[in-house]
N, C-alpha and C positions, 0 to 999 in steps of 0.2 A: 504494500500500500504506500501511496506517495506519502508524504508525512506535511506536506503544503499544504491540502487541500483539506480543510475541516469544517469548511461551511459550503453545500450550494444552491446556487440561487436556480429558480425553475421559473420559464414564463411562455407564456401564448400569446403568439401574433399573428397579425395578418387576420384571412379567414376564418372563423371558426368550425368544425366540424366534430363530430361524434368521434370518440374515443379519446380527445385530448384530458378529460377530468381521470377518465381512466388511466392516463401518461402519467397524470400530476399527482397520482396515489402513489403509483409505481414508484418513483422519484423519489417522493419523501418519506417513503415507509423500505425503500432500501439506504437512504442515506439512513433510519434511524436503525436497520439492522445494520451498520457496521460503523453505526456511535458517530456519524458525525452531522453536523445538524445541518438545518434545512430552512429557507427562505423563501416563501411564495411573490412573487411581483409580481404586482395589480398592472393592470393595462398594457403589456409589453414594455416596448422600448420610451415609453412615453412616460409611464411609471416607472423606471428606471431614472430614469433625468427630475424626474419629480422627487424621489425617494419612498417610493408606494410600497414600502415589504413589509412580510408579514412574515414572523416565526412560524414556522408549520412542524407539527408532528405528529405521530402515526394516528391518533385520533383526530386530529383535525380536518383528516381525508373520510371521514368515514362516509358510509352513502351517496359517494358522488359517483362512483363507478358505473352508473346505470344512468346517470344525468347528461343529454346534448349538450353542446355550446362548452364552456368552462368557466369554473368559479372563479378562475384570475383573471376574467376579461380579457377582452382584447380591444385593439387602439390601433391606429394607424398614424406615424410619429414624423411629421416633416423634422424638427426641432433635430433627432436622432441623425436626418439624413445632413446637418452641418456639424463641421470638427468642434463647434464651441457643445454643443449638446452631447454629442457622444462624452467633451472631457467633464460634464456635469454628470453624466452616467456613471462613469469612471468613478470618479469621488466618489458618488454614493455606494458605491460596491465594497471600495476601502474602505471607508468610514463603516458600514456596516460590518468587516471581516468576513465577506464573502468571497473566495477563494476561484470560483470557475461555475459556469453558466451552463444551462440546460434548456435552451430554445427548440420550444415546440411550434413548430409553421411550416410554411411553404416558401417557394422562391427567392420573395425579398427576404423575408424573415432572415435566411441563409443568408444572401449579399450581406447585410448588417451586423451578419455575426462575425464571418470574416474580414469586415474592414475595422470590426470594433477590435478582433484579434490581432490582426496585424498594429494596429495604431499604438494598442497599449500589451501585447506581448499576453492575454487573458484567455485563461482556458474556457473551450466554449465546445459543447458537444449538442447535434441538432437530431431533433427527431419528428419525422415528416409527417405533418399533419394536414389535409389538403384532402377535400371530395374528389376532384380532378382526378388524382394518380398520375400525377405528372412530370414527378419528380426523378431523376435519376439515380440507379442505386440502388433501389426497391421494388418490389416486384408489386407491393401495396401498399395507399400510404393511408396514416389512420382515419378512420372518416366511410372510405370509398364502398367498402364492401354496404355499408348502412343506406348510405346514398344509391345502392344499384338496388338494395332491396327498396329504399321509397318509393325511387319510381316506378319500376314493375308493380308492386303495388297501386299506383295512382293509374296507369296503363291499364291494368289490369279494368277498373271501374271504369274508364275513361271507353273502352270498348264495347261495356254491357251497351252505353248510350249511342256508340256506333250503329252497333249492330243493330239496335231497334229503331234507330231511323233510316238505314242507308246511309252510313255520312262518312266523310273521310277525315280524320283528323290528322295537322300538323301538331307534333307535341314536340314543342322545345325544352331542351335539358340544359344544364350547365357544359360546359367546357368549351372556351377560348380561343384556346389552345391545342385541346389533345382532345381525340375522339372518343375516350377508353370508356365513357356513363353511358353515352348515346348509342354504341358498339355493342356492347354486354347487354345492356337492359334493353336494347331494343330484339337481341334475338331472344333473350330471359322471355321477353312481353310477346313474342310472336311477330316482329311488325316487319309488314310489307316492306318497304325501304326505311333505309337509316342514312342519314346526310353525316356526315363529319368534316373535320377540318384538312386531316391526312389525304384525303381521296375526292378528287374534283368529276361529281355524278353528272355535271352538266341539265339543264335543265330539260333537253330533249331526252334524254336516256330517262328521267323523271317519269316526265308523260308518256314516253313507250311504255314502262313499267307500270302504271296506272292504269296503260290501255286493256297490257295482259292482265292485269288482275281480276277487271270488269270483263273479260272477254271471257278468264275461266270460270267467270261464274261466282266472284267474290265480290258481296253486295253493300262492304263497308271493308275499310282500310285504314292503319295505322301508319302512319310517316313518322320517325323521332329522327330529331333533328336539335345534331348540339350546337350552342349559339357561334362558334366561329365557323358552322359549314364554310366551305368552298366557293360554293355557288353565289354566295356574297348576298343573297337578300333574305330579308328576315320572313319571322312563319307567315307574318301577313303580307308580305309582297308573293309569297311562295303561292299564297291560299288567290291573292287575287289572278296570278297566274295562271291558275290551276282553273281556278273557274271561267276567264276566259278561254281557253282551248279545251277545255274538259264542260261543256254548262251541264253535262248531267247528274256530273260531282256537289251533292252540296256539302260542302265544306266549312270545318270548324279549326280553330288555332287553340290552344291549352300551352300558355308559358310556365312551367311547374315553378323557377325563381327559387326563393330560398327556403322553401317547406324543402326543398332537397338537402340543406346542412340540418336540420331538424332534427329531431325524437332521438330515443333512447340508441346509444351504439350498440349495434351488432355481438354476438358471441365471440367470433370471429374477431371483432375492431377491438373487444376488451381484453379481449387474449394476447393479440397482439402490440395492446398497447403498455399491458403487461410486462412483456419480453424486453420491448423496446425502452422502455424507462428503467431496467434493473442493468441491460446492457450500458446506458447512459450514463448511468451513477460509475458503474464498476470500471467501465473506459477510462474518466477521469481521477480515480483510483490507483488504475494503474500508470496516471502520467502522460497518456495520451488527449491530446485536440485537435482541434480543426478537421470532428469526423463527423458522420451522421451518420446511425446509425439504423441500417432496415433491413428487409426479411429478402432475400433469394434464396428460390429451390425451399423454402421450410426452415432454411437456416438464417440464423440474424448476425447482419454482415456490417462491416465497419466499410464507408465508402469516405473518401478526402474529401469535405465541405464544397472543394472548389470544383471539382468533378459533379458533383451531386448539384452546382448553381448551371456551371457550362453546358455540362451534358443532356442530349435529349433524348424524350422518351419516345417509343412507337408501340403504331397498336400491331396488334397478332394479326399479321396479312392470311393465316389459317380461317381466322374468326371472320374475315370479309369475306371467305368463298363460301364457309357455312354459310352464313347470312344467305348470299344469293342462292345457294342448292335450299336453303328451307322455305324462303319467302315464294315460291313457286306457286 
């Protein structure tokens, strides 16, 4: 065990998503299995520049593990993004005797962890918190599995009303960026086509696909469609598209928004956010930083921070040809 590190600080940034309270148990109920204490900061990097911490110990996590969102909030910190704020973060870290950091988030979160490392030489270990799954380094990140079950879920109802009027629905998911909600839940949901960011459907291949559907005889149709599709226009440019060249379509749009970071995390997202927070503690333990740590193949793997900001993710080119052999 490193013999430096005797306090650390744990925080949630950026987006919020299911399984991060489950991180923050993990965290502070392994720092108190190996006697050293534990710091929760309120709002991210924002409460850090403010002085927002809380002593936390093995009791004071109790009952969050099954709670969305996280009890240490989160915040999104211009202040953080200039050198005079980060050396106000700094101080309050010293001044507190907090020894190395445990950011839980996505992307930026990461950027900020390593510029806060590099500037002031501060152990800082990341663990990927993100509905998305988009991060590099992991095969899932916490959040996403909960997020593929809401929407099939919501898909799932969204279809009874399909199906009983004839109608077609556009149902937008989250992702940006990376295709991997709109991919999964839409063959999980059964849907006719699925739009993503990775693969440009063109809006002709769209309407042939529409055409066969209704030719074989399917009398209502699902479309999920993640918000940075390809094809560049939104569910309702799509839906008015649709109904001009298709007028036999009547057509509805369903944005699902942010019921998707919502409800209780998954078996799956607590389990693994489990793993991933006792990993976290014990990384900086042993003296290592600037890692984040996430699951590939079942096992939980340390990737370089800077890897895990630079590096991109893709979706399973396997799981786009299933999609087209089942949507037939």
């Amino acid at each position: 065990m490193s013999l430096n590190v005797k306090k650390i600080g744990v925080l949630t940034s950026g987006g919020d998503s299911p399984g991060m309270n489950a991180a923050i148990r993990a965290v502070v109920r392994t720092c108190a299995f190996h006697n050293i204490e534990c710091a929760g900061v309120y709002r991210g990097y924002q409460g850090m520049i403010e002085g927002d911490f809380k002593e936390m110990g093995p009791r004071s996590v109790n009952n969050i593990i099954n709670k969305g969102g996280t009890v240490l909030k989160s915040a999104r910190s211009k202040e953080f993004m200039t050198e005079e704020g980060r050396k106000k973060a700094h101080a309050n870290l010293v001044k507190n005797n907090i020894d190395a950091l445990v950011v839980i988030g996505g992307n930026g979160s990461f950027t900020g962890a390593l510029l806060f490392n590099k500037e002031f030489n501060f152990p800082v270990i990341g663990i990927p918190g993100t509905i998305d799954n988009d991060i590099f380094g992991t095969s899932f990140t916490l959040g996403y599995d909960t997020a593929l079950n809401t929407v099939v879920e919501v898909i799932d109802k969204i279809r009874d009303t399909a199906s009983s009027h004839n109608r077609l629905f556009f149902i937008e998911v989250m992702g940006r960026d990376a295709g991997h909600i709109a991919l999964n839940a839409g063959i999980g949901a059964g849907a006719e086509e699925i739009l993503i960011p990775e693969e440009d459907m063109g809006l002709d291949r769209l309407l042939d696909s529409l055409r066969k559907s209704k030719a074989s005889g399917k009398s209502s149709s699902i479309v999920v469609i993640a918000e940075g599709d390809k094809i560049g226009k939104s569910a309702f440019e799509l839906k008015d598209y649709v109904e001009e060249n298709m007028p036999e379509y009547d057509v509805r749009v369903s944005i699902l928004g942010h019921m998707q970071r919502g409800g209780s995390p998954s078996c799956f997202d607590r389990v693994l956010a489990s793993r991933l927070g006792v990993k976290a503690v014990e990384t900086l333990l042993e003296g290592k930083s600037n890692y984040m740590v996430g699951l590939i193949k079942d096992e939980i793997t340390l990737t370089p921070l800077e890897q895990a900001v630079k590096g991109k993710t893709q979706v399973d080119k396997e799981l786009i040809r299933v999609s087209d052999i089942v949507s037939i």
